[in-house]
C-alpha positions in Angstrom: -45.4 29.9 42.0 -43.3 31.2 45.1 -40.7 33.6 45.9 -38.4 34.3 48.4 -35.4 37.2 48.8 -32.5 36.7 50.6 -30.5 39.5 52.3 -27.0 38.9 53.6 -25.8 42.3 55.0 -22.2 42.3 54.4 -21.4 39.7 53.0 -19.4 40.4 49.8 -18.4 38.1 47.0 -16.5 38.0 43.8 -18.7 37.2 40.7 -17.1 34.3 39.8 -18.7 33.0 43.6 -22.0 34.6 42.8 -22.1 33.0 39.4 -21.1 29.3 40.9 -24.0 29.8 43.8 -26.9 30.9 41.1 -26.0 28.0 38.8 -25.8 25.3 42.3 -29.2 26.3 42.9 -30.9 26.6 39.4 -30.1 23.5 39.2 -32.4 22.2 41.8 -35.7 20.7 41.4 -38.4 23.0 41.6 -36.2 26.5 40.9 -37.6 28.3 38.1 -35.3 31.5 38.7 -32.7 31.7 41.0 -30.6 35.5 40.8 -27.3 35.9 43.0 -26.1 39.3 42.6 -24.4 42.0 45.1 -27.2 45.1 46.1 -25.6 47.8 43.7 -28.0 49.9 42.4 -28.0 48.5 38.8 -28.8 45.2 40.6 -31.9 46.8 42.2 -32.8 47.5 38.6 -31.7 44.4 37.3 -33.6 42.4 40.0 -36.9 44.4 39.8 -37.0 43.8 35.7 -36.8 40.0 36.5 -40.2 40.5 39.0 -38.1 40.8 42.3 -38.6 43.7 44.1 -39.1 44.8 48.2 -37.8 47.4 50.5 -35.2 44.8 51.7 -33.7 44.8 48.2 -33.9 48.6 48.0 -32.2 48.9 51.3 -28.7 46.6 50.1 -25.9 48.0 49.4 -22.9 46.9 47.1 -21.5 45.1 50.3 -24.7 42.8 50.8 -25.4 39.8 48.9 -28.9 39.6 48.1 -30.7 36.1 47.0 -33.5 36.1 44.7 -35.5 32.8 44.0 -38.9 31.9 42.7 -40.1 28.4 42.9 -42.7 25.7 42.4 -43.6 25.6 46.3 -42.0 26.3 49.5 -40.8 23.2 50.1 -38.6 23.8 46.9 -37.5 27.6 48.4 -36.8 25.9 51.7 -34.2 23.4 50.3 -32.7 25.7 48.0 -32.0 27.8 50.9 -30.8 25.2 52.8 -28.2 24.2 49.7 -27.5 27.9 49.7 -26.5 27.9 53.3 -24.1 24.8 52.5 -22.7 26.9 50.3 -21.9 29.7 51.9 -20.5 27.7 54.7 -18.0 25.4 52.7 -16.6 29.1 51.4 -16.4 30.0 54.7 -14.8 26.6 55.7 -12.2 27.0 52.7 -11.4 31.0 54.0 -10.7 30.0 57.4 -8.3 27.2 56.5 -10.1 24.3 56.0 -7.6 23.2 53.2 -8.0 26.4 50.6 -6.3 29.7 50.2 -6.3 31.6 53.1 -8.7 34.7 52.8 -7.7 38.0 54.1 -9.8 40.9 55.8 -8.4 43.3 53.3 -6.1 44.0 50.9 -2.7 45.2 52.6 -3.4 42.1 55.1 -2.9 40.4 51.5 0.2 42.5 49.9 2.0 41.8 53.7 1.6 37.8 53.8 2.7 38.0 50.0 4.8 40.8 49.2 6.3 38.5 46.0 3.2 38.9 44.0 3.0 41.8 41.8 -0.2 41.7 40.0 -3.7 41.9 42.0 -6.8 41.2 40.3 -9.4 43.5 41.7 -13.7 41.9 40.9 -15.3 44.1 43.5 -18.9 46.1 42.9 -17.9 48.8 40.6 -18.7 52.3 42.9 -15.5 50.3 45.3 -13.3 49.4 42.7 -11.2 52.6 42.3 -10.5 52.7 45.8 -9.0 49.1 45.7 -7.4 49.8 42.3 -5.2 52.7 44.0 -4.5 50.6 47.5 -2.9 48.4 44.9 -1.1 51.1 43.0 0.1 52.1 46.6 1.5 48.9 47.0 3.2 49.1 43.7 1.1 46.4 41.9 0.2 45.9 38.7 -4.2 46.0 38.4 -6.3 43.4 36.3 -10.0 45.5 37.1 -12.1 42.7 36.2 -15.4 45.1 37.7 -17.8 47.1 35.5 -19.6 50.1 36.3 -16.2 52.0 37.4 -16.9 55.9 36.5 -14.9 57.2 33.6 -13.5 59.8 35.7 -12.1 57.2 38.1 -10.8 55.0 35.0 -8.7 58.0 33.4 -7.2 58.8 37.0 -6.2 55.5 37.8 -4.1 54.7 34.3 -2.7 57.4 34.4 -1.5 57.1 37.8 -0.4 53.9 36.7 1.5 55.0 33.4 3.4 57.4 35.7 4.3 54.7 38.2 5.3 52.3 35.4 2.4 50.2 36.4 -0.6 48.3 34.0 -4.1 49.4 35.0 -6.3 46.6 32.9 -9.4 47.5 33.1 -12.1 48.6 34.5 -14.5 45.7 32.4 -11.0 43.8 31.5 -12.0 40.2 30.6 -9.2 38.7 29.7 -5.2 39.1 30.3 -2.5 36.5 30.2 0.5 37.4 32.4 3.5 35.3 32.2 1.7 32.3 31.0 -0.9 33.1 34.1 -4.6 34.0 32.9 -6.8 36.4 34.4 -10.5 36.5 34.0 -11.9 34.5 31.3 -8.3 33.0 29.7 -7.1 29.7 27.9 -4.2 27.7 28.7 -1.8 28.5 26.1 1.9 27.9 26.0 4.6 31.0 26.1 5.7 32.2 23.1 7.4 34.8 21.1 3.8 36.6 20.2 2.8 39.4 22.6 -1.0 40.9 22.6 -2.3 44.0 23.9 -6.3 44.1 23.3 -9.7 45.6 24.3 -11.8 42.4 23.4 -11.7 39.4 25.6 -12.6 37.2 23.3 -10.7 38.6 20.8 -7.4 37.7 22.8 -9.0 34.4 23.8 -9.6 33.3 19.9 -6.6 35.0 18.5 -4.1 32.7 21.7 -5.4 29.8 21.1 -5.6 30.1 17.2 -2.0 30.4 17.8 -1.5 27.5 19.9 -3.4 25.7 16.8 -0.4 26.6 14.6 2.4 25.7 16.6 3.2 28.7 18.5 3.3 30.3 22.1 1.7 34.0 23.3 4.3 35.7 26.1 1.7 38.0 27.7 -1.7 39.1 26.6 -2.6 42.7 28.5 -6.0 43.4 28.1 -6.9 46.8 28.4 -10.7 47.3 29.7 -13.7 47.8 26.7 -12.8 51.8 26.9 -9.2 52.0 26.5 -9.3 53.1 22.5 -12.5 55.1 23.3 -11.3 59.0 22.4 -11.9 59.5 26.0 -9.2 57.8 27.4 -7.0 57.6 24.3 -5.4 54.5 24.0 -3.2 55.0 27.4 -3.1 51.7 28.7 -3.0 50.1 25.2 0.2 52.4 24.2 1.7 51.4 27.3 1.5 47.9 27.2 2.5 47.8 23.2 5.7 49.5 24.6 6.5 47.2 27.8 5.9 44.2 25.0 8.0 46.3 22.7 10.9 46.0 25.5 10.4 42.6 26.5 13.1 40.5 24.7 10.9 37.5 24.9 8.6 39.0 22.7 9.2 38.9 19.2 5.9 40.1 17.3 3.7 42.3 18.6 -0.4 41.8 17.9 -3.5 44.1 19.0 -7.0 42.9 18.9 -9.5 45.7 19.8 -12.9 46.8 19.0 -13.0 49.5 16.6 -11.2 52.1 18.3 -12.0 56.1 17.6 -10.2 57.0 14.3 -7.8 59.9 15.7 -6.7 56.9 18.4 -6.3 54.6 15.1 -4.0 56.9 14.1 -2.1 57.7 17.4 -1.6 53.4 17.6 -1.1 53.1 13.8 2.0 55.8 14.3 3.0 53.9 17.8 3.7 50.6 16.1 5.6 51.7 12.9 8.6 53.2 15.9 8.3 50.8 18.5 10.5 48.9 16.1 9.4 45.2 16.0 6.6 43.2 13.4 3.1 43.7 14.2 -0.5 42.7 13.3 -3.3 44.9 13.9 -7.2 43.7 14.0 -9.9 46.2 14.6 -13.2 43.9 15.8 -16.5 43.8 12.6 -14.2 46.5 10.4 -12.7 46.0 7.1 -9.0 45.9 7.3 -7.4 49.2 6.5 -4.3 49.1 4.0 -1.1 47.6 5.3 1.8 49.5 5.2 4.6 50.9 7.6 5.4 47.4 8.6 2.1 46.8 10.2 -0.1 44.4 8.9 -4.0 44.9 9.3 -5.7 41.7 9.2 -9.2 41.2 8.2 -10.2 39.1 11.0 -9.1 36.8 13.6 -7.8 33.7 11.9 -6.3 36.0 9.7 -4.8 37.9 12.8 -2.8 34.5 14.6 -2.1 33.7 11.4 0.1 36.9 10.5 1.7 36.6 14.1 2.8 33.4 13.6 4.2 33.7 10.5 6.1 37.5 11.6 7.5 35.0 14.3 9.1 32.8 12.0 10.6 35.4 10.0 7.8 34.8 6.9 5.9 37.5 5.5 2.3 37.4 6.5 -0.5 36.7 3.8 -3.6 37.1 3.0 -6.2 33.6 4.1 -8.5 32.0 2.0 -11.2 31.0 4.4 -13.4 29.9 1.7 -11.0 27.1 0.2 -10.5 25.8 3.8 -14.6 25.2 4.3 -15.0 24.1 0.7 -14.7 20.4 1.2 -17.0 20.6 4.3 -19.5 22.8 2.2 -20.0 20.2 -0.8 -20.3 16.9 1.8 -23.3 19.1 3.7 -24.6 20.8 0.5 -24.3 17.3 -1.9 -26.5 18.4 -4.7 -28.1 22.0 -4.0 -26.8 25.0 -4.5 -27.3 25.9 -1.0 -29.2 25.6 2.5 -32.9 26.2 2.2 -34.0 28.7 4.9 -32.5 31.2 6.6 -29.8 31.8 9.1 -29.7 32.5 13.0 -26.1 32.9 14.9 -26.4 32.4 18.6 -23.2 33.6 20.6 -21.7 33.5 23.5 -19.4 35.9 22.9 -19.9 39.7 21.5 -16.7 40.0 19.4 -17.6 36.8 17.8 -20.9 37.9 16.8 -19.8 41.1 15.2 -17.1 39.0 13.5 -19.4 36.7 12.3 -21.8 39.0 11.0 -18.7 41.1 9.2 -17.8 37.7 7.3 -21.7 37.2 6.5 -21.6 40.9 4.8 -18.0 40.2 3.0 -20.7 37.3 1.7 -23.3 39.0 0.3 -24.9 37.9 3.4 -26.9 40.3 5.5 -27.9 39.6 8.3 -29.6 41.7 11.5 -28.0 42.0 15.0 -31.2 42.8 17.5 -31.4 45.4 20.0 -33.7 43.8 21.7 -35.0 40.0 22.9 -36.0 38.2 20.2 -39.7 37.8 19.9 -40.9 34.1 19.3 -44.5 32.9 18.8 -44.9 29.4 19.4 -42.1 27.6 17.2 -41.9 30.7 14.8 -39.0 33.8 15.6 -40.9 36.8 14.8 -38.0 38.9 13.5 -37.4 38.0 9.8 -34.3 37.3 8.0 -30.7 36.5 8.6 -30.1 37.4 12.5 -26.9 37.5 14.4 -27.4 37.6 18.2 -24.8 38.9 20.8 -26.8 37.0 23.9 -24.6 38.2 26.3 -26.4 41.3 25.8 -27.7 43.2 28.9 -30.9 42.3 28.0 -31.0 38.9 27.9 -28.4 38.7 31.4 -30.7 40.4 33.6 -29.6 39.2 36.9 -28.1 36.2 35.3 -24.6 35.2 34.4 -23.3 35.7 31.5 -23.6 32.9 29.1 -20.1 32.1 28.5 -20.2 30.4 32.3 -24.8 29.7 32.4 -26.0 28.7 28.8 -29.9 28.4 30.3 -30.6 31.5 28.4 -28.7 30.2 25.0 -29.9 27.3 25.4 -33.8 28.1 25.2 -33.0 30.6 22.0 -31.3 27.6 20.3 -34.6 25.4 21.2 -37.3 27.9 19.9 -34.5 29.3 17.0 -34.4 25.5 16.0 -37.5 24.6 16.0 -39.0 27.3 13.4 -39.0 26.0 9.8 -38.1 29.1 8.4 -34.4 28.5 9.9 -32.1 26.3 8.1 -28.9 27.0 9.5 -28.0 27.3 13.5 -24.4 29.1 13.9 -22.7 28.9 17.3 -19.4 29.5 19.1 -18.4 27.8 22.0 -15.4 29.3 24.1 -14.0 27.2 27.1 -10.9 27.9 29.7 -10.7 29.5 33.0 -13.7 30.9 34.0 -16.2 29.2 31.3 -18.6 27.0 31.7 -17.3 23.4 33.4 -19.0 21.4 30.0 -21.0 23.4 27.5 -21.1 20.5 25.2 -23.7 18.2 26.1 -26.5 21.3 27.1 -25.8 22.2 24.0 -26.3 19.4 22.3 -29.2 18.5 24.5 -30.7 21.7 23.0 -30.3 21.2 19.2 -31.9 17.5 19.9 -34.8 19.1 21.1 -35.2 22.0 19.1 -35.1 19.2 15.7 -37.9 17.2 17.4 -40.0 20.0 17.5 -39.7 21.1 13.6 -40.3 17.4 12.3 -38.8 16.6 9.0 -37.3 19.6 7.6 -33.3 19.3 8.2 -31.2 22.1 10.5 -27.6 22.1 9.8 -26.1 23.2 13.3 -22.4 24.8 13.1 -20.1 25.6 15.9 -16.7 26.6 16.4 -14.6 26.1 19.6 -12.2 28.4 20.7 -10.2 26.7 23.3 -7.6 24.4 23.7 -6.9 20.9 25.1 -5.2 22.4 28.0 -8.0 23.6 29.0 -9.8 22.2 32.1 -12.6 21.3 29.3 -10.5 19.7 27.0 -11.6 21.1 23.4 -10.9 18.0 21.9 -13.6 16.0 24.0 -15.7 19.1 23.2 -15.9 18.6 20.0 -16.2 14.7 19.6 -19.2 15.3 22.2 -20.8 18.0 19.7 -19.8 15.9 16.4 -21.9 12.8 18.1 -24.8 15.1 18.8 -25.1 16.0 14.9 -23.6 19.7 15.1 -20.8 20.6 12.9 -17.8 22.2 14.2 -15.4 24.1 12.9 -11.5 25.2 14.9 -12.3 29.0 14.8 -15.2 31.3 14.9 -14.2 32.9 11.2 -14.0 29.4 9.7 -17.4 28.5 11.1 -19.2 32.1 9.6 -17.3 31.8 6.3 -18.6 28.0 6.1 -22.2 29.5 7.2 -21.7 31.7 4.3 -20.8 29.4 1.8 -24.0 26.9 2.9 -26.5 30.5 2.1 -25.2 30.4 -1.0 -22.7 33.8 -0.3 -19.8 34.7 -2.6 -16.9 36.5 -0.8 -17.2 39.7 -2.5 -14.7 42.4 -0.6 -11.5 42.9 -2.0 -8.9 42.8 0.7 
């Protein structure tokens, strides 16, 4: 085995770039590890934990690009760095006009050749992202702050500058917005619509839109807010003021926020926003029980439940209560036939984190408990170590050191579902897939290459495989080929990620037990 590090002294790209280069050359034959990051010092970290590590990496800085590959044999480094230089050259080609947007040396070179746009979506390293954020408030712009690891001191300054210049501040860590039917960051192609959605969960907003594309409706914008928005820190400012701009939009008829748990004095502060802002709205708070309902503001007790209330507040209906376990029951007794339920236990793999702590809320409304690790899980052969019901967030830092995460690279999913599927003890796989801009180009047939393997491995004893997409067939994926491609591979799938925990449930024998 080989290595070789790459330094490319300023020589900045977007994520999204980085992401696309690490995945061209992983793919190549002979690459065991190939990590494309920019030389913050989190990366140096993140790039020594993986086994890379020289005073050429500790030298980078957030402007350099730095390379790291380990390999079979030379000759395999040699032509990955020869694709790599391809690369880079065709993004070159495309910046200086060879038939692509033009690229610009900086940002008011940008804001001058387009002065219409009003919206600039910022994915620089973190420690440069302020800076950018306010050259864009200058410019009187609206900021989706797609970057992480933007100090908290830096976050509160620049929404509040923003507030006070009537300007959104999304982000920093926003994932996902939809502007005027235009998505930003991870988004689906949904139509417009009267629904409006402020929310601090990307794939919160991305299951709740296209749930509501599944029932006939349209979303007009979707601001997201950045993971620390509802934090007691900073208060809810961003989320307040994009409830009210979507309070004053006549377009928008209902009004819907989808957020992680926020601090309780901010659950408050929103609770008492809503009830004046004067129209309908729905309210879910990510892997918490719904509070009561009242003021006019219904608090749903998950996501399907969420789109559902939104859509029916849009048609003038008033919003019930969903009973998951009466839309899985057929699809429980065709997989259970005679038993009483699945033998073995259960192991949720996802892609996204809001999913997972979904999922695992459902599960517990069950009677099912199951563990979410802080940690990789340990396997031993074709046996996970960790016992019980498991539900696994692998976009976790620990399992995306210096790799992307696995909504766009499912390498690391991928192996969990082949040693997960392979122990005996397991009896039910659950997974979500989530497509759309952003996402990985065809997650379908890794995944199901993964499953097909994983059941060779455990011989006779039968895995039932779940999955939900969220996505739509809009989307450069098509969700519909999605799932006929998973359906032929032997996985079950279900429309949303709820449906597919409450059928998981159902299948380990759970109950619903919470009274909503």
């Amino acid at each position: 085995m080989t290595q070789r590090i790459v330094v490319r002294k300023g020589a900045y790209h977007d994520s999204a770039f980085l992401m696309r280069v690490a995945r061209e050359i992983k793919s190549l034959a002979g690459i065991e590890e190939a990590v494309v990051v920019m030389g913050t010092p989190m990366n140096h970290e993140l790039l020594g934990e993986t086994g890379f590590k020289n005073a050429e990496i500790a030298s980078s800085t957030p402007m350099d690009m730095v390379v790291a590959i380990r390999a079979a044999s030379d000759k395999a480094i040699d032509a990955a760095e020869a694709e790599l230089a391809k690369l880079l050259e065709g993004g070159n080609k495309k910046a200086a006009g060879g038939g692509g947007p033009r690229s610009f040396r900086d940002l008011a070179e940008a804001v001058g050749e387009h002065p219409e746009a009003n919206l600039v979506s910022i994915s620089v390293p973190g420690a440069y992202a302020a800076y950018v954020a306010h050259r864009a408030l200058d410019a009187g712009k609206h900021v989706f702050l797609f970057s992480n690891n933007v100090e908290l001191a830096d976050e509160l300054a620049l929404k509040k500058r923003g507030r006070d210049l009537g300007l959104l501040v999304m982000g920093p860590d926003c994932g996902t917005a939809i502007i005027s039917g235009v998505g930003q960051g991870f988004a689906n192609r949904v139509p417009r619509g009267r629904i409006g959605m402020v929310g601090a969960s990307g794939t919160g907003i991305q299951d709740v839109s296209c749930t509501i594309e599944h029932l006939g409706e349209g979303v007009s914008h979707a601001i997201g807010t950045g993971s620390r928005d509802l934090s007691k820190d900073v208060g809810g400012m961003m989320t307040e003021f994009g409830l009210r701009l979507l309070a004053d939009d006549a377009d928008t008829k209902v009004l819907a926020l989808v957020c992680k748990h926020p601090a309780e004095e901010v659950a408050e502060k929103m609770h008492t926003l809503l009830a004046k802002l004067g129209k309908p709205a729905v309210v879910r708070y990510l892997g918490k029980p719904p509070r009561k309902s009242e003021d006019g503001i219904f608090y749903a007790a998950h996501l399907d439940e969420c789109a559902a209330a939104a859509v029916a507040l849009a048609r003038g209906k008033k919003p019930t209560r969903l009973n998951l376990g009466k839309q899985v029951e057929d699809d429980a007794k065709e997989i259970l036939g005679k038993k009483a339920k699945i033998d073995g236990r259960l192991i949720g793999l996802f892609g996204g984190g809001s999913l997972c702590a979904e999922a695992k809320l459902i599960l517990s409304n069950h009677g099912i408990d199951a563990t979410e690790p802080d940690h990789p899980l340990k396997t031993s052969g074709t046996k996970v170590e960790e016992p019980g019901n498991l539900a696994v967030d692998t976009g976790e830092d620990f399992y995306t050191v210096g790799k992307p995460h696995p909504m766009v690279d499912q390498t690391v999913r991928c192996e969990l579902i082949r040693k997960c599927g392979a122990d005996a003890s397991v009896g039910v796989l659950l997974l979500d897939v989530v497509i759309g801009d952003g996402s990985n180009h065809d997650p379908a047939p890794e995944l199901v290459a993964a499953v097909k393997d994983a059941k060779k491995k455990r011989g006779s004893k039968a895995l039932v495989v779940l999955a939900s997409i969220t996505g739509t067939d809009a989307d450069l994926q098509n969700a519909s080929r999605q799932k006929k491609v998973l359906e032929e591979g032997g996985i079950r799938v279900q429309p949303t990620a709820a449906r597919a925990a409450t059928l998981a449930a159902v299948l380990m024998g759970g109950k619903e037990r919470s009274a909503r």
